[in-house]
N, C-alpha and C positions, 0 to 999 in steps of 0.2 A: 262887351265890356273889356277896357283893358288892363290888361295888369297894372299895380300900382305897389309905392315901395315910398321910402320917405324923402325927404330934402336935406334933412340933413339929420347927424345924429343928437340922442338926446338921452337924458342921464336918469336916475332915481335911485337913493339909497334906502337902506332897510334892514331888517332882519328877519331870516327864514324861518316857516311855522314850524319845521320837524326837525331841523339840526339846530337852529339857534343863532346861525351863523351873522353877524354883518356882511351886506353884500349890499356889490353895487352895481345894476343893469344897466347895461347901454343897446340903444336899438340904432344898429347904423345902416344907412341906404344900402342895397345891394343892386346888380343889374339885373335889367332881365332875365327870364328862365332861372336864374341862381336859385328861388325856393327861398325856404325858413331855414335858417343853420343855429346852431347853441353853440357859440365860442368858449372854451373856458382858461383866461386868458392868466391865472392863477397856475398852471399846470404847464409843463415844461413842454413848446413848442407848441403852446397854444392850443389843444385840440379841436374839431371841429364837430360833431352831432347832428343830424340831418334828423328831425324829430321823425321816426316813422315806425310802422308797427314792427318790423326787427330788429330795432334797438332799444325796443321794452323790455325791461327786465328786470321791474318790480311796479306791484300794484297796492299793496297792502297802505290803504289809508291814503292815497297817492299813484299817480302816474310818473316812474321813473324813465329815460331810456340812460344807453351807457355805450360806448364804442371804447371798446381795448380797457384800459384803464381810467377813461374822464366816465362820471357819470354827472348827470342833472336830474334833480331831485323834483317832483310837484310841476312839472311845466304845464299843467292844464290850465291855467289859471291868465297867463300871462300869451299861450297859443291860442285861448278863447278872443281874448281881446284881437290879437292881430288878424284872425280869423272872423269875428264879429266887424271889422273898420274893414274888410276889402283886404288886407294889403296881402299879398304875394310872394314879396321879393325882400327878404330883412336879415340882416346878422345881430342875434342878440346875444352879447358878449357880457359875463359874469366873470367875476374875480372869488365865487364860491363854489361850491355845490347845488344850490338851490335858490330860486328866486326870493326876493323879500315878497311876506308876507302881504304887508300895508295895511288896508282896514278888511283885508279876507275876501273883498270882492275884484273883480276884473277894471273898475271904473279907474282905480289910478293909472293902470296900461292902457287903455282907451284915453285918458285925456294925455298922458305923454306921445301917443301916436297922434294926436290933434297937434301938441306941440309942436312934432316931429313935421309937421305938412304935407300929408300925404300927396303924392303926387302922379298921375300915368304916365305910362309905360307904352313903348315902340311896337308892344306884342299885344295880343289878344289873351286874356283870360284862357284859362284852361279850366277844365270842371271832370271831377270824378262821378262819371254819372251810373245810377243801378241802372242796370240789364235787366233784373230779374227779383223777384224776393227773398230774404235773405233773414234768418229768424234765429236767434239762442232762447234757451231756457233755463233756467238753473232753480229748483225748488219753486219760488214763489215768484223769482225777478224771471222778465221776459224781453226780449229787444228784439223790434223787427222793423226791416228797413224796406221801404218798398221804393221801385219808379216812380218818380215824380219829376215835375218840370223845375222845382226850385228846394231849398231845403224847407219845411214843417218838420216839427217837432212836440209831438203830444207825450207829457209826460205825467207820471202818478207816482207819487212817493210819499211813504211811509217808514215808523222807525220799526226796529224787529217787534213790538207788539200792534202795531196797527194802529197805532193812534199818531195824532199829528200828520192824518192822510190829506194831500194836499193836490192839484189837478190841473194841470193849464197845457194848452195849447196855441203854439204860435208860427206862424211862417217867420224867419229869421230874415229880415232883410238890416241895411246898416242902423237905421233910424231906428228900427225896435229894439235889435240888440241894445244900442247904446242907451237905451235909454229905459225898457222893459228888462233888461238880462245884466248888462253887465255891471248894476250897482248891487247886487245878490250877493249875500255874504256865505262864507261858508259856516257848518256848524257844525256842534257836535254834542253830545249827549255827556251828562256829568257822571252817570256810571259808567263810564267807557274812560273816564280819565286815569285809573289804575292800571286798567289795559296799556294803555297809550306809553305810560310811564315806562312800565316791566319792558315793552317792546322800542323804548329811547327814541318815542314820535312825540309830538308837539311839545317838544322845550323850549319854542318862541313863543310859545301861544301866550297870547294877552288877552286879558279883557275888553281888550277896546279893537281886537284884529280877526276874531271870530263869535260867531251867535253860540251860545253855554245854554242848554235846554236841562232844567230838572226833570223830574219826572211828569207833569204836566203843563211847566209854563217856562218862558223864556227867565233867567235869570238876569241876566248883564245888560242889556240894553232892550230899545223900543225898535222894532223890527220896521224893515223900511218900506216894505210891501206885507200885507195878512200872509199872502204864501209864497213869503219871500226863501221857505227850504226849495218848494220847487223849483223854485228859477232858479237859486243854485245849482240842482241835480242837471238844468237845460245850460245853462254857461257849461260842467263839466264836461257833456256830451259836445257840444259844440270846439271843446277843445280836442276831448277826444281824436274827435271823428278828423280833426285838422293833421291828424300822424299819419291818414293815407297820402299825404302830402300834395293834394291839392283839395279846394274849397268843394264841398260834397251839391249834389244835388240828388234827392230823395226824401222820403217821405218815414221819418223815425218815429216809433211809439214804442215808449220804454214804461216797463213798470217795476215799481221797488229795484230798481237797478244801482248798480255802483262802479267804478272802474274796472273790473273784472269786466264785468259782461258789456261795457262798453268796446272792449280792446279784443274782446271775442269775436263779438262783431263783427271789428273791422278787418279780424282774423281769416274772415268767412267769407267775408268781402272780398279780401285779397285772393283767397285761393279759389271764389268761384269767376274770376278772372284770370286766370295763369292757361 
């Protein structure tokens, strides 16, 4: 397969789930070999972010990274989608912090990368492939990655009391993602919304940009899949896993997991390669 990158560039405005911010992404072609970059075109000389696991450096509720002084807030959302379409090669340039939220799933960045007309490339795909197995643990959540020829991803997610236990498994190829993963919304739990407040996360959040779970049923809206958290928790991972900085192939099974043990993971990954 070859690398692929877009035709031209393409716009989408919004506002961010954890800072609040207006912001406006642009995803612009890049060449060959260039990779994924985060512009931040708001900050003086424009800085540039190569999404990868040493420029993490915060997890809480989100996947941040940050070089020198630019940071980008939540990019799993918006590295699923380019990651889920193939592409490669892209500069996504931000005049905030943080990507807009939209309606909480990946499907608006997927249809702006359709927009964009993805296009090949003079080079061959690259692929991060396991060697070997590679496994975290933490309490209850577990993530292990094994060799494989393509990426699969079995995942089980539950809320901290076990209820709303959910289960699917899927090889990722374009056609599924876009159309089994990336319209999965994110969510969250309405006794976590005090937390949220105290520690100044989701001050974008809206009713109509994320799933609001009571204590046993959804609040806010009609859910777009029955186990539509899970597919959430598979777009997270799949963005994840895109900060090794190229499109993974292996064989993921995660349980009760969250960003933490997703970016351990890939922690383990790195260093059982060095």
């Amino acid at each position: 397969m070859k690398q692929r990158s877009l035709s031209r560039p393409v716009s989408i405005k919004g506002n961010a789930l954890h800072t609040g911010e207006a912001v406006t992404l642009t995803l612009r072609p890049a060449p060959a070999n260039h990779g994924v970059v985060f512009r931040r075109i708001d900050l003086g000389g424009a800085p540039e972010i190569p999404p990868r696991v040493d420029h993490i450096s915060d997890l809480v509720r989100a996947t941040t990274i940050q070089s020198g002084h630019a940071k980008i807030h939540t990019v799993e959302h918006v590295l699923s989608a380019i990651s889920g379409c193939c592409i490669d090669n892209v500069i996504v340039e931000m005049n905030a912090s943080e990507p807009p939220i939209l309606d909480g799933s990946a499907r608006p960045f997927v249809n702006l990368i359709i927009e964009g007309e993805p296009v090949e490339q003079d080079r061959d795909r690259e692929y991060f492939t396991l060697d070997a197995p590679v496994s975290v643990s933490r309490g209850n959540s577990s993530i292990i990655a094994l060799p494989h020829d393509e990426l699969k991803i079995s995942c089980t997610s539950a809320d901290d009391r076990g209820i709303h236990t959910q289960h699917l498994s899927l090889t990722i190829d374009p056609e599924t993602y876009v159309s089994q993963i990336a319209p999965a919304r994110t969510f969250g739990f309405l006794r976590d919304v005090p937390m949220m407040n105290e520690l100044g996360l989701g001050t974008g959040g809206r009713l109509d940009n994320f799933i609001l779970v009571g204590e046993d049923n959804v609040i806010n809206t009609e859910l777009r899949f029955p186990d539509e958290f899970v597919r959430h928790k598979i777009l997270d991972i799949v963005g994840d896993l895109y900060l090794l900085g190229y499109p993974v192939r292996g064989r993921v099974t995660a349980r009760f997991t969250g960003h933490r043990d997703n970016v351990a993971l890939q922690r383990l990954i790195v260093a059982s390669c060095a």
